[in-house]
VOPA-898095 format. One record per residue (C-alpha): x, y, z. Coordinates in Angstrom, 1 decimal, decimal comma, always signed. Each point is the difference from the previous one (the first is absolute). Layout:
REM residues N
+--------+--------+--------+
!   east !  north !     up !
+--------+--------+--------+
!      X !      Y !      Z !
...
+--------+--------+--------+
REM end
This chain:
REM residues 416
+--------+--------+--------+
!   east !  north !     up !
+--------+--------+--------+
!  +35,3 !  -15,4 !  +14,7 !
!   +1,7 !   +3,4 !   -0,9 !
!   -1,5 !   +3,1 !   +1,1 !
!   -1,2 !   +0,9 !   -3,7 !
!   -1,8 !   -3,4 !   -0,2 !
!   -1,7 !   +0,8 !   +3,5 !
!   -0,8 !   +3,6 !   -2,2 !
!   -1,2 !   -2,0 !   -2,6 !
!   -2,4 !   -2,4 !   +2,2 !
!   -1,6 !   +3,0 !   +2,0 !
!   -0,7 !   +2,2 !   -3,1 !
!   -1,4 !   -3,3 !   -1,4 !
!   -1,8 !   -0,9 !   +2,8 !
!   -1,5 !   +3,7 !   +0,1 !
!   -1,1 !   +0,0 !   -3,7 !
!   -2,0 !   -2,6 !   +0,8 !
!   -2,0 !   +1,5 !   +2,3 !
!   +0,4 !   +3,1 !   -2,4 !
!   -2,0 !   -2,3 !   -2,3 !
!   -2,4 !   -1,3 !   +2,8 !
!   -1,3 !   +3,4 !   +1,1 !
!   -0,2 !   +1,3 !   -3,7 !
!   -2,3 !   -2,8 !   -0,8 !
!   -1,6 !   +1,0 !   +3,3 !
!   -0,9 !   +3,7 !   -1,2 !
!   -0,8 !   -0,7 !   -3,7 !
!   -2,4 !   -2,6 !   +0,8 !
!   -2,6 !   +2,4 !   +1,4 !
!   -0,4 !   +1,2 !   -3,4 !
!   -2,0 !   -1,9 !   -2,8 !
!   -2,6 !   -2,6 !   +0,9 !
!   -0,5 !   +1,9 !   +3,5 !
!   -0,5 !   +3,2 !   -1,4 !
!   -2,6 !   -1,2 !   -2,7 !
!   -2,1 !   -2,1 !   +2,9 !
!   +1,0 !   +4,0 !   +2,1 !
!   -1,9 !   +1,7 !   -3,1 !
!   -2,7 !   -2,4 !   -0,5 !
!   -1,3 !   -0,2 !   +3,5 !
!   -0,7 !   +4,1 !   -0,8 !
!   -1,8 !   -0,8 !   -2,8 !
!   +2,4 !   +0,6 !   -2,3 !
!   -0,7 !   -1,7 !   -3,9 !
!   +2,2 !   -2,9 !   -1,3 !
!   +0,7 !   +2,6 !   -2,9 !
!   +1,1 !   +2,8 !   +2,3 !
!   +1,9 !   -2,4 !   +2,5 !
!   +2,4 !   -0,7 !   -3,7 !
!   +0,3 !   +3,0 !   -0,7 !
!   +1,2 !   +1,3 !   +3,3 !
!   +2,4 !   -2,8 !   +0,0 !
!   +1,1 !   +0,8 !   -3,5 !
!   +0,9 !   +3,7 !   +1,0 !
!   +2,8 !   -1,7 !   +1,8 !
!   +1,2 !   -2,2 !   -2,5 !
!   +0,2 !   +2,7 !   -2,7 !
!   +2,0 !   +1,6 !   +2,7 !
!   +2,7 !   -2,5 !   +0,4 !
!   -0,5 !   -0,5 !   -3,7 !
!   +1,2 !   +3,5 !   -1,0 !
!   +3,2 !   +0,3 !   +2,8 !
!   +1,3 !   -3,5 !   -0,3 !
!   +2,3 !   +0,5 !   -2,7 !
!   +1,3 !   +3,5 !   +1,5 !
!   -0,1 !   -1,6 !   +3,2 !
!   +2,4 !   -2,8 !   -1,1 !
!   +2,3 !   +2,5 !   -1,1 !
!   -0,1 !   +2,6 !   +3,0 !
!   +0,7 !   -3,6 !   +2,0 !
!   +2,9 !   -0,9 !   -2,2 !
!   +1,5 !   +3,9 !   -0,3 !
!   -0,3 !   +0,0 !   +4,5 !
!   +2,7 !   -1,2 !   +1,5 !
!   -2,3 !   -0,2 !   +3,3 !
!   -2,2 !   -2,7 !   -0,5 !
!   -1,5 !   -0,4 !   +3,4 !
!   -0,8 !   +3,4 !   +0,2 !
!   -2,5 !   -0,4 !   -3,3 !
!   -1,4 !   -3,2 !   +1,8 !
!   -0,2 !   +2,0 !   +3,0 !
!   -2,0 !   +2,7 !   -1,7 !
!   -2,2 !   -2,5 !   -1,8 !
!   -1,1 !   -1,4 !   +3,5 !
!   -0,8 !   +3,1 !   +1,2 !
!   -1,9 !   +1,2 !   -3,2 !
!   -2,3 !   -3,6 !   +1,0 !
!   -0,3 !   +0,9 !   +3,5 !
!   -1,5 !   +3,2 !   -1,4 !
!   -2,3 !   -2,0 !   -2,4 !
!   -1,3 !   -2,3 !   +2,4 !
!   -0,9 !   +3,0 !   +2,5 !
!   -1,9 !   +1,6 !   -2,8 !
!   -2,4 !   -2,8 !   -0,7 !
!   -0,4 !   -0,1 !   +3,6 !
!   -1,2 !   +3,3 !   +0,3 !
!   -2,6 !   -0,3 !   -2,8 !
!   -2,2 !   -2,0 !   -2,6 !
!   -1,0 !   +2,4 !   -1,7 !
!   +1,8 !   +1,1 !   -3,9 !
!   +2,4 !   +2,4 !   +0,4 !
!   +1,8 !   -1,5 !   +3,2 !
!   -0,1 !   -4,1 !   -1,9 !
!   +1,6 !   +2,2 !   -3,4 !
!   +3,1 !   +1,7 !   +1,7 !
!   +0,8 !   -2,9 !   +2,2 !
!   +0,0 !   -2,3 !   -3,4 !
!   +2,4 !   +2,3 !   -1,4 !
!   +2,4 !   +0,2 !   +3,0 !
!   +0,0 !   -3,4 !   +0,0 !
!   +0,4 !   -1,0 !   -3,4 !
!   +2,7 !   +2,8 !   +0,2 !
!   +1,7 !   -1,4 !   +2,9 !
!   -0,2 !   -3,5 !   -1,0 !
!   +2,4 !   +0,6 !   -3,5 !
!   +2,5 !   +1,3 !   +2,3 !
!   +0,1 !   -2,7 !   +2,4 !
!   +0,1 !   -3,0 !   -2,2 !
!   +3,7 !   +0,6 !   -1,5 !
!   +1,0 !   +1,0 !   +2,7 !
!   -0,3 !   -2,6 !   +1,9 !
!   +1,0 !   -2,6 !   -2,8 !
!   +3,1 !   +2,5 !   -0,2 !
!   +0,4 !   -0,4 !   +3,6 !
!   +0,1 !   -4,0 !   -0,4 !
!   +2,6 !   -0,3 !   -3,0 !
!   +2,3 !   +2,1 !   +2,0 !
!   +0,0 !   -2,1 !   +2,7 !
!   +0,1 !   -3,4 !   -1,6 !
!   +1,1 !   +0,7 !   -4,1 !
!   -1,4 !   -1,3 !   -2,7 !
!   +1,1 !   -3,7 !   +0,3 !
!   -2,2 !   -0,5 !   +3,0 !
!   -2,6 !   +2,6 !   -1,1 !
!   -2,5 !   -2,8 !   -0,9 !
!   +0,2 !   -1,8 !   +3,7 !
!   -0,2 !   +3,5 !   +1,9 !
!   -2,9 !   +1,0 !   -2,2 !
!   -1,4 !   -3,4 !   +1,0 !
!   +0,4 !   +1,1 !   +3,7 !
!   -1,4 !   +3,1 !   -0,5 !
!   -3,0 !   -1,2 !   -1,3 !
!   -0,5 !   -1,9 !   +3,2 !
!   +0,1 !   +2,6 !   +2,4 !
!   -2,2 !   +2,1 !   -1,8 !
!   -2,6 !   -3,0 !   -0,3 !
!   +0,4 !   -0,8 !   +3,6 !
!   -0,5 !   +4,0 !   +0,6 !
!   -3,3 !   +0,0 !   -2,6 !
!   -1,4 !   -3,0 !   +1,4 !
!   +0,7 !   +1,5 !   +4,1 !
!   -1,5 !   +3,4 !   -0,7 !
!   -2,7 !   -1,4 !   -2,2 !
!   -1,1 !   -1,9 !   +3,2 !
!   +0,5 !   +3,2 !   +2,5 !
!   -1,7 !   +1,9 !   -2,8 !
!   -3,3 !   -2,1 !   -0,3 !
!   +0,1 !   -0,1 !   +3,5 !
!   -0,4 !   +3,4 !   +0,7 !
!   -2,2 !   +0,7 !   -2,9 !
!   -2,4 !   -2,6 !   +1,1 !
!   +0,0 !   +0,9 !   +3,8 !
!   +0,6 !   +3,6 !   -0,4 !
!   -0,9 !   +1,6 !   -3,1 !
!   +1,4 !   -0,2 !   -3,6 !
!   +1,6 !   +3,6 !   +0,8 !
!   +2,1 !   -1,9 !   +2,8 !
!   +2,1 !   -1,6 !   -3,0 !
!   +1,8 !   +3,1 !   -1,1 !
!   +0,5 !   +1,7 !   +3,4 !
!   +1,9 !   -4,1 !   +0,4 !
!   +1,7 !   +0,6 !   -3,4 !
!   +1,6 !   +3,1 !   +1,4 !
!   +1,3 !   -1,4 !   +3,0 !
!   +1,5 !   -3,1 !   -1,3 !
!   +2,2 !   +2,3 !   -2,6 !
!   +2,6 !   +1,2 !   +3,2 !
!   +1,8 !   -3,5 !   +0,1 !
!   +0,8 !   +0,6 !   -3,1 !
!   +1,9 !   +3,2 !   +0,3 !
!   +1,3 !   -1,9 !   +2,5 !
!   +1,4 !   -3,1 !   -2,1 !
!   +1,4 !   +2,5 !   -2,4 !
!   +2,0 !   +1,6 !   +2,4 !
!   +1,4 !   -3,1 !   +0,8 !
!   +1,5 !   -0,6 !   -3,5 !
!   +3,8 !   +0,5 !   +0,0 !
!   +1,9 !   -0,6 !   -3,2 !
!   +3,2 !   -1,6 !   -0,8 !
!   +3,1 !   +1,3 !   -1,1 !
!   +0,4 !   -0,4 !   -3,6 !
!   +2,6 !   +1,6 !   -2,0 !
!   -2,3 !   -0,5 !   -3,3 !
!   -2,4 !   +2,9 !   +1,0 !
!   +2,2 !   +1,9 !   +1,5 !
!   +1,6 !   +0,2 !   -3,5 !
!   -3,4 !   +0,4 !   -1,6 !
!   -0,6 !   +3,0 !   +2,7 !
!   +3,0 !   +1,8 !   -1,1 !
!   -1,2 !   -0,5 !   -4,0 !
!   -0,3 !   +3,9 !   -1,3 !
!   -3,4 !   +1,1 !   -0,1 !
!   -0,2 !   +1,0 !   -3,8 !
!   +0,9 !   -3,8 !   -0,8 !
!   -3,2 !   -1,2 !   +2,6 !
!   -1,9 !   +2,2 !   -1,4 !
!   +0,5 !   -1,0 !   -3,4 !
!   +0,0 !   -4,0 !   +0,5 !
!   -3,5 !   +0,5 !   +1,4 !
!   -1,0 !   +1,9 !   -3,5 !
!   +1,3 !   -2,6 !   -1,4 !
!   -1,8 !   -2,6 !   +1,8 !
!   -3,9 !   +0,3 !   -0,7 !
!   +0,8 !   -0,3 !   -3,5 !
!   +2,3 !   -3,1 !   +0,7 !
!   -3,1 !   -1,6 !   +1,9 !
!   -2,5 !   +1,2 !   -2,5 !
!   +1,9 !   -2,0 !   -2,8 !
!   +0,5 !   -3,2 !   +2,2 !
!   -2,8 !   -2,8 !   -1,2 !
!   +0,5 !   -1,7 !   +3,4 !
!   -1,3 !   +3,2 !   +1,8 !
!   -2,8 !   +0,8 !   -2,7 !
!   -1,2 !   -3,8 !   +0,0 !
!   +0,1 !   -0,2 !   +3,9 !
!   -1,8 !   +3,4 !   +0,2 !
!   -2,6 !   -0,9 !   -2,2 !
!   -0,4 !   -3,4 !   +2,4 !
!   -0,2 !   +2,0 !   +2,9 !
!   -3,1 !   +2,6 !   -1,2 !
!   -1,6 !   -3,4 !   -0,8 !
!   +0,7 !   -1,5 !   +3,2 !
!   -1,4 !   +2,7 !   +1,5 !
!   -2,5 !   +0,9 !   -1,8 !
!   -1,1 !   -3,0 !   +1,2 !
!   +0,7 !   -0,1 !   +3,2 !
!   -0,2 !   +3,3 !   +1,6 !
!   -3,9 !   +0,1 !   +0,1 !
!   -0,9 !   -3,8 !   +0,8 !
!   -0,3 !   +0,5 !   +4,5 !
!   -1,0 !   +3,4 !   -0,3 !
!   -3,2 !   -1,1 !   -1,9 !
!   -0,7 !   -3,6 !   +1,7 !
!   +1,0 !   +2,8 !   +3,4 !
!   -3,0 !   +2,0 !   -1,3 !
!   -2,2 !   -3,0 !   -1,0 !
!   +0,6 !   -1,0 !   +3,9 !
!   -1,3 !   +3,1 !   +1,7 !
!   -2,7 !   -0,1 !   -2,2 !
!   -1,5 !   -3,4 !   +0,6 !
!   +1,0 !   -0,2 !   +3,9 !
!   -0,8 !   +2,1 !   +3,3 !
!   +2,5 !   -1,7 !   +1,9 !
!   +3,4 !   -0,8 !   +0,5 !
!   +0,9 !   +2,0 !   -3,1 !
!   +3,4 !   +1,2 !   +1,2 !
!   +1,1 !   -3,3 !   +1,0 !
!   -0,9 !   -1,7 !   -3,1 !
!   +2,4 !   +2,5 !   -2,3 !
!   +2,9 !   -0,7 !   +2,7 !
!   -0,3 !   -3,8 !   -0,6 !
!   +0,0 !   +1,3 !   -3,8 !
!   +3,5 !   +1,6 !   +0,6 !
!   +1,5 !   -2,6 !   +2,6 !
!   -0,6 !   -2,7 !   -1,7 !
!   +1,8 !   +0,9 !   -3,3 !
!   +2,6 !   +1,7 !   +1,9 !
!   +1,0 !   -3,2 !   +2,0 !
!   +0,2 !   -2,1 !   -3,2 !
!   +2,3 !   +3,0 !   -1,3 !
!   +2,5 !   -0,2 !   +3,5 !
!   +0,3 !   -3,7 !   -0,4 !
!   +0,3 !   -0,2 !   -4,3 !
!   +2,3 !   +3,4 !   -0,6 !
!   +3,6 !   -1,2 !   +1,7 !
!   -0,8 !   -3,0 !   -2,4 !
!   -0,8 !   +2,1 !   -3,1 !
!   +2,8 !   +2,0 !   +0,2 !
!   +2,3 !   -3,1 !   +0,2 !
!   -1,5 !   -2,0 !   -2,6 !
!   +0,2 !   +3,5 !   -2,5 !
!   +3,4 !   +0,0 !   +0,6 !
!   +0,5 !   -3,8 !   -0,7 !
!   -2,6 !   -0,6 !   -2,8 !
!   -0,8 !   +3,0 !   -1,8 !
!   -2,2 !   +3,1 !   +0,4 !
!   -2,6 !   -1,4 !   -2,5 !
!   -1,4 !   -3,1 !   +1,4 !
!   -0,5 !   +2,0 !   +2,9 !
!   -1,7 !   +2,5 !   -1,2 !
!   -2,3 !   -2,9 !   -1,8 !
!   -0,9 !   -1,3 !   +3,4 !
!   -0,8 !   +3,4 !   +1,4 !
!   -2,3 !   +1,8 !   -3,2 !
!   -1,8 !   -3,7 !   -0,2 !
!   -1,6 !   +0,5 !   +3,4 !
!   -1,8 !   +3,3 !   -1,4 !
!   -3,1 !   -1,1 !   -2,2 !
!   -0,3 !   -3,1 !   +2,0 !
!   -0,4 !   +2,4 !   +3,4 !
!   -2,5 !   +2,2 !   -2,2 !
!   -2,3 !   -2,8 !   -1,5 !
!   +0,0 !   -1,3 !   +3,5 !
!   -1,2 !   +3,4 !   +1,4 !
!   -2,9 !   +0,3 !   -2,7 !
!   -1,4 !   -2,8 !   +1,0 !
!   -0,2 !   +0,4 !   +3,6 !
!   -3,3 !   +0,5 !   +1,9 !
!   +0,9 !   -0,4 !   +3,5 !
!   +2,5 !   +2,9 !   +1,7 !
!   +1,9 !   -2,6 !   +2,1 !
!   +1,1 !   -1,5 !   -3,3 !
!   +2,0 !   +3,2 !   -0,8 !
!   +2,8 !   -1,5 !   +2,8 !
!   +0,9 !   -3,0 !   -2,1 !
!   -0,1 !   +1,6 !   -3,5 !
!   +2,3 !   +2,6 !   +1,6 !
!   +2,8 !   -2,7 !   +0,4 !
!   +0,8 !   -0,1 !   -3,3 !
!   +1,0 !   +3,9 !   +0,5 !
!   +2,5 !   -1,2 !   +1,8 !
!   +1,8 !   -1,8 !   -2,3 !
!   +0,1 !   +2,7 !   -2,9 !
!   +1,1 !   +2,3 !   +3,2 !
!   +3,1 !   -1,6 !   +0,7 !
!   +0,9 !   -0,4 !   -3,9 !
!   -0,9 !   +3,6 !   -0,8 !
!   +1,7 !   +1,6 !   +3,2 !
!   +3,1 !   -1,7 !   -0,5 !
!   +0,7 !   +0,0 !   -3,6 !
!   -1,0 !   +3,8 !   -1,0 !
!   +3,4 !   +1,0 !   +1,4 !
!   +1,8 !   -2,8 !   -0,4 !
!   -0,9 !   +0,4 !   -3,6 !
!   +0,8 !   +3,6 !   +0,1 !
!   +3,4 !   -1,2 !   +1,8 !
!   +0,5 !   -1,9 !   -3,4 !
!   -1,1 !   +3,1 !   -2,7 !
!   +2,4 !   +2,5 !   +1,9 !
!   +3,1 !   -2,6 !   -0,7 !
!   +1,8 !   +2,3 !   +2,6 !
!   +0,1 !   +3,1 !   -1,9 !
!   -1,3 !   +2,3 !   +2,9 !
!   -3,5 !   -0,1 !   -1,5 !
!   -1,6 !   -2,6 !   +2,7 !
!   -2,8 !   +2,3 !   +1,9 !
!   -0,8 !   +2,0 !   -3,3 !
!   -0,8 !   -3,7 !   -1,6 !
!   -2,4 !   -0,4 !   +3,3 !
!   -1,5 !   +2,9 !   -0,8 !
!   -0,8 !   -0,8 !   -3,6 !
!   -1,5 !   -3,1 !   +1,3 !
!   -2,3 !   +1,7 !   +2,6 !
!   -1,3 !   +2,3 !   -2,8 !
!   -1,4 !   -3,1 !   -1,8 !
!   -1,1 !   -1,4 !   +3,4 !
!   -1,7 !   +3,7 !   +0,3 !
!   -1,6 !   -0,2 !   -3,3 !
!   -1,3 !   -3,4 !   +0,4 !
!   -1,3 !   +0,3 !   +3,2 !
!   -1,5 !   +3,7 !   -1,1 !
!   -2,0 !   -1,6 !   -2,5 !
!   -1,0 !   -3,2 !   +2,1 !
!   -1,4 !   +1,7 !   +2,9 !
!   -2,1 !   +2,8 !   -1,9 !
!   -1,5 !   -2,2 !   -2,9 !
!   -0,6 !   -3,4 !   +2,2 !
!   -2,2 !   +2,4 !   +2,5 !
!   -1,8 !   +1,5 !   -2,8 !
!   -0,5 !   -3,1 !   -1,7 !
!   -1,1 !   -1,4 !   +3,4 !
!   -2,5 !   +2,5 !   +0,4 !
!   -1,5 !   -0,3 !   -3,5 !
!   +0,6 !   -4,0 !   -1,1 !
!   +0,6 !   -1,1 !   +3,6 !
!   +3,0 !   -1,5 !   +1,8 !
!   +0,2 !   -3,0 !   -1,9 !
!   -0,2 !   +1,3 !   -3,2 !
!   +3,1 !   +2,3 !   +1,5 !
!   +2,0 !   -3,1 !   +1,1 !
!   -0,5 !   -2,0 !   -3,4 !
!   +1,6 !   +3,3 !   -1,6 !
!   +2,9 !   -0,1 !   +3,2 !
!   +0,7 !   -3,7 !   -1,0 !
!   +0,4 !   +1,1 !   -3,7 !
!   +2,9 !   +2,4 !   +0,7 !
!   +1,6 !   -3,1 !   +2,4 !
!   +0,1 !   -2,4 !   -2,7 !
!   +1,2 !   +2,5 !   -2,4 !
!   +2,9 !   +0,7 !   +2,6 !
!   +1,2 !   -3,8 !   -0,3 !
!   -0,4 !   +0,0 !   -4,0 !
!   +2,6 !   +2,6 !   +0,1 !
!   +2,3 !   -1,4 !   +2,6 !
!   -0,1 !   -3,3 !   -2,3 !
!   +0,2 !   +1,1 !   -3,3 !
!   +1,9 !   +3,5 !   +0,1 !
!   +2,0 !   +0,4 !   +4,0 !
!   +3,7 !   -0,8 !   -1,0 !
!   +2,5 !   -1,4 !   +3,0 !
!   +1,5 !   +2,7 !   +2,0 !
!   +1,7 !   -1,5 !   +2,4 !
!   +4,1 !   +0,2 !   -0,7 !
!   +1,6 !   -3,2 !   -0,5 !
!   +3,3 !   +1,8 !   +0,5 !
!   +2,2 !   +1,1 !   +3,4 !
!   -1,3 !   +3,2 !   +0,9 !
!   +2,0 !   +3,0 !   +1,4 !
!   -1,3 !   -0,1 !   +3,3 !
!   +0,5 !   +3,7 !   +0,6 !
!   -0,6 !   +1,8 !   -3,8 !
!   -2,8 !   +2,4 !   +0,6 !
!   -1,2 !   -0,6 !   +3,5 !
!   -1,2 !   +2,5 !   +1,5 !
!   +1,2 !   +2,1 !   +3,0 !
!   -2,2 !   -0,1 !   +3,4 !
!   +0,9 !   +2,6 !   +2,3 !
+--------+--------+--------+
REM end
């Protein structure tokens, strides 16, 4: 083994773990912070609409955030920033319950989070290309799930034998191995970027005016966008109610019943995503996506007619599978769109605005209709937007993937 390949396996092997303690810090946010805000009395209502504040965040930066990711040449250092803007989040929600400190740590979050996305899926076609993207997505997937499902453990934990507080101070913590991963990252020499580096700035600055128009005209991106507010819309509000339903009904074990609700999934995702990565690559991005949106309604009938909070564990499984689809296939799929053309985290972005504006309007009106109809009422609505999802994956979601040799290098980005 040469001494770039030994480069290549430790930078691999260190965004990995990259992966792992990403997972680690962004899963102290969500379902723990809704059970956080209801144990202080805090309404279904407001609990979505503190949770929407940081969607509508990440909603309105994604797209400028996909650009500012393409436009740096210094990719870690955005991740590297995003981490920290977390860590700051997390310390935030620590320090209070109470409105104003829940509000500004939702924003850096959602801020934080549109940053950190493409650049770590810029991070991971530099080191690999776009030939192996789909098995390295795959892979990444698996880390983070193992991460989620570890910190969602050490989370409940010290929720239930500390206090719900204990969680964030934890999230905190856990977000310093991954400054430390990212450090780790080397890249390769390539003489592709290099050339791309030395492009005149005029020209770069006028292929990215170029490009959000490009994207806006492509049906594959439209269709798939419109998929991925309905998947999300879905989706995004499903635990964070049954997590509210929970601390309602039950004095004990509270925080230990959301972790299983996270580990569970999360351990389906790190044994299915290496696999659907490989099979997008070999059948088709479509039938995947098929088997991933089905799982939706099915999860949200089964949660509107459960009675008994122990139940919530097994529904959850089903998250699990639509997980691993959905994690690996939003930028593999964006892998596909770009077409190598220097557009690749901009495409992410587009994608996370949909995400942000389906998962904006699932959190604040399935609380509200909670709080008025009740929470199955709210989950017969959720199951709606799911199977609406799959209609449109069937009927209108063209192929993407290339059936063409692809230039392994043409717009991969530079990590530095």
């Amino acid at each position: 083994m040469t001494d770039r390949h030994k480069a290549d396996a430790r930078s691999l092997r260190a965004l990995n773990w990259l992966n792992f303690f990403v997972a680690n810090v962004q899963t102290g946010f969500g379902p723990f912070i809704a059970s956080y805000l209801a144990s202080h009395k805090w309404t279904q209502g407001e609990i979505g609409l503190a949770l929407s504040v940081g969607t509508i965040s990440a909603m309105v930066s994604q797209v400028p955030g996909g650009a500012v990711v393409d436009a740096l040449r210094n990719k870690k250092g955005a991740a590297a920033w995003a981490i920290i803007a977390i860590i700051v989040s997390a310390l935030l929600l620590a320090s209070s319950p109470t409105v104003l400190p829940v509000m500004i740590a939702e924003v850096f979050h959602g801020f934080a989070s549109c940053m950190l996305v493409p650049a770590m899926a810029a991070i991971s076609i530099t080191l690999v290309g776009r030939h192996d993207l789909g098995d390295r997505l795959g892979q990444n997937a698996r880390w983070a799930s193992i991460g989620s499902a570890v910190a969602a453990g050490l989370m409940g934990l010290f929720g239930e034998y500390y206090s719900p507080r204990a969680v964030f101070w934890l999230t905190g913590a856990l977000a310093v191995p991954a400054l430390f991963a990212l450090a780790m990252i080397r890249t390769n020499p390539n003489p592709v970027p290099v050339a791309v580096k030395h492009k005149p700035k005029p020209k770069r600055e006028k292929e990215e005016r170029e490009t959000l128009r490009e994207l806006l005209r492509d049906k594959r991106m439209l269709i798939f966008a419109a998929c991925v507010v309905l998947f999300h819309l879905s989706n995004a509000a499903m635990l964070n109610l049954a997590a509210g339903e929970v601390t309602a009904g039950m004095g004990d074990y509270v925080q230990l019943v959301i972790a299983a609700c996270i580990i569970v999934p999360q351990a389906i995702v790190a044994m299915l995503s290496p696999w659907v990565g490989r099979s997008a690559e070999r059948w088709g991005r479509r039938p995947i996506l098929l088997l991933g949106f089905s799982a939706l309604p099915l999860r949200a009938l089964l949660f509107a007619g459960v009675s008994s909070p122990y139940l919530l564990v097994p529904v959850q499984m089903l998250d699990g599978l639509s997980a691993a689809v959905f994690g690996v296939m939003l930028p593999l799929i964006a892998a596909d769109v770009a077409g190598g053309k220097g557009r690749y985290n901009l495409c992410i972005g587009l994608f996370g605005l949909s995400a942000g504006i389906g998962a904006t309007l699932s959190t604040t009106v399935a609380g509200f209709v909670a709080d008025h109809f009740g929470n199955a009422f709210s989950f017969f609505g959720l199951a709606a937007a799911g199977a609406l999802a799959v209609l449109l994956v069937w009927v209108a979601m063209p192929e993407t993937r290339d059936s063409e040799p692809r230039d392994e290098t043409a717009g991969v980005p530079e990590v530095h």
